[in-house]
N, C-alpha and C positions, 0 to 999 in steps of 0.2 A: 444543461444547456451547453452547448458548444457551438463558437464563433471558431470559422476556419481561419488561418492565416494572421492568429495573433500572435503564436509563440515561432519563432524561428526553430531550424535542427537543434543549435546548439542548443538553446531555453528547452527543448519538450526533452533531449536526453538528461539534462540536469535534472528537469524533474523524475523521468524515467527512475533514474540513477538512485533517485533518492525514496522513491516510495519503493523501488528493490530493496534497499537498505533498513527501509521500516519494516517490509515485512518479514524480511530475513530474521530478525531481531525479534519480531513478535512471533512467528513461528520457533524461535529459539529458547523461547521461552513457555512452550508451549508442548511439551513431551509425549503427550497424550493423543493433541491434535483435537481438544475439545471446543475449542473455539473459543465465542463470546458472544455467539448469536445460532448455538446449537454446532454439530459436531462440524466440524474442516468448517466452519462459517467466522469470517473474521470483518469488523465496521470498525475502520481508524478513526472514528469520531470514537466508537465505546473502549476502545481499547487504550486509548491515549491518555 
């Protein structure tokens, strides 16, 4: 679902900022690039 006009610039790049930061980190850990839901496939619910 998505409601327009609920997060301001700054609020959606804070989040931006931060799910970069997750995936940076799970791709970092991740040398093969096998995923966790088949190859190059990553779900930050399974992986968290």
């Amino acid at each position: 679902m998505v409601i327009a006009n609920v997060l301001n610039d700054e609020q959606t790049g804070f989040l931006a900022d931060g799910c970069n930061a997750v995936a940076r980190e799970i791709l970092s850990l991740d040398g093969d690039r096998a995923g966790n839901r088949g190859s190059h496939r990553y779900s930050f619910g399974g992986s968290s």
